[in-house]
C-alpha positions as CSV (number, residue, x, y, z in Angstrom):
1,X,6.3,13.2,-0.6
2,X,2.6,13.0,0.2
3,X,2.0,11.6,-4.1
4,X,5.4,10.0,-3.9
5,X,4.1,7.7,-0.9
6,X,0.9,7.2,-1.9
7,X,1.7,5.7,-5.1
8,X,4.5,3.7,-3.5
9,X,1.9,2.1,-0.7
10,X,-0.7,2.0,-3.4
11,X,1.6,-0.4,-5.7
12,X,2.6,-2.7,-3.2
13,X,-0.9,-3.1,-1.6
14,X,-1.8,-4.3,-5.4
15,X,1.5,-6.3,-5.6
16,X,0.4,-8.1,-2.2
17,X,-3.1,-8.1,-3.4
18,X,-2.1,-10.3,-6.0
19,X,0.0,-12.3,-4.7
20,X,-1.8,-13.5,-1.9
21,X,-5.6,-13.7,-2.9
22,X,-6.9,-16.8,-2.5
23,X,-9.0,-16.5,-6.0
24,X,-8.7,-16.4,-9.7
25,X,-5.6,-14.4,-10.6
26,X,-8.1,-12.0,-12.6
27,X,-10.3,-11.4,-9.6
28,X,-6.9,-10.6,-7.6
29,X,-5.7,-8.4,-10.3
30,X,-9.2,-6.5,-10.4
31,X,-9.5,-6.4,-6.3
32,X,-6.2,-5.0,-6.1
33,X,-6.3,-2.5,-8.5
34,X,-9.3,-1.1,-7.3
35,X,-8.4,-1.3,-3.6
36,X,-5.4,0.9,-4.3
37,X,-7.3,3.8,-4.8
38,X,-8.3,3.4,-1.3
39,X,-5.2,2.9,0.0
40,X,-4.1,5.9,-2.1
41,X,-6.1,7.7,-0.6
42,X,-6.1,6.9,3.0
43,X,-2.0,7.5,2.5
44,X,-2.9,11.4,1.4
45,X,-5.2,12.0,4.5
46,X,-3.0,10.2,7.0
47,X,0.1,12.1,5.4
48,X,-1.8,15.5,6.1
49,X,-3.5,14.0,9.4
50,X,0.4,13.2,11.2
51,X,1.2,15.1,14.0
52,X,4.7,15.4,12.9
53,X,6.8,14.9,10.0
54,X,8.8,12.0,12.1
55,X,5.6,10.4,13.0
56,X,4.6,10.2,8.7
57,X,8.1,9.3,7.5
58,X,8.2,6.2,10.1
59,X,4.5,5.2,9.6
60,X,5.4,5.2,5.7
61,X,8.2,2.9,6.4
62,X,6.9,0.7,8.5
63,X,4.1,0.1,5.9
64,X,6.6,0.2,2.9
65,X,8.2,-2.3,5.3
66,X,5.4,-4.6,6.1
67,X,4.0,-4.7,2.4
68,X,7.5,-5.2,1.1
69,X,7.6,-8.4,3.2
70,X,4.9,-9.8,1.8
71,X,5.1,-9.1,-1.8
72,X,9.0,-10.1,-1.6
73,X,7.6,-14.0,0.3
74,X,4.8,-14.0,-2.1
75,X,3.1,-17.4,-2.0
C-alpha cells in the first residue's frame, strides 16, 4: 500500500503541478517532477507515522481526492 500510494500522490502532485503553474510549461514539467520525490516521500513516512490503518487509508483519499480535483478542472 505504502509504494502503491506514494506513487499514486506523487503522480497527481506532478499532474497538478503542471497543470496549474503559472510558468513555462518546461519549468512546470521540471518543478513537478522533482517535487514528487518529495511528496513521495513524505507519503512513505506519514504512511508509517498513522496512528491507525483507518486514519492512513482516509488521509490517502482525501489527498487522492483533493489532487484529483484539481488535475481533473485543470486550467
Amino acid at each position: 500500500m505504502t509504494i502503491a500510494g506514494s506513487y499514486l500522490l506523487g503522480m497527481l502532485w506532478t499532474l497538478a503541478v503542471v497543470d496549474w503553474w503559472p510558468g513555462s510549461r518546461a519549468d512546470a514539467v521540471l518543478v513537478g517532477t522533482v517535487s514528487a520525490f518529495a511528496v513521495s516521500a513524505g507519503t512513505a513516512i506519514w504512511a508509517f507515522a498513522a496512528i491507525s490503518l483507518r486514519r492512513m487509508l482516509v488521509g490517502f483519499a482525501l489527498a487522492v481526492a483533493m489532487l484529483g480535483t484539481l488535475v481533473l478542472t485543470g486550467r
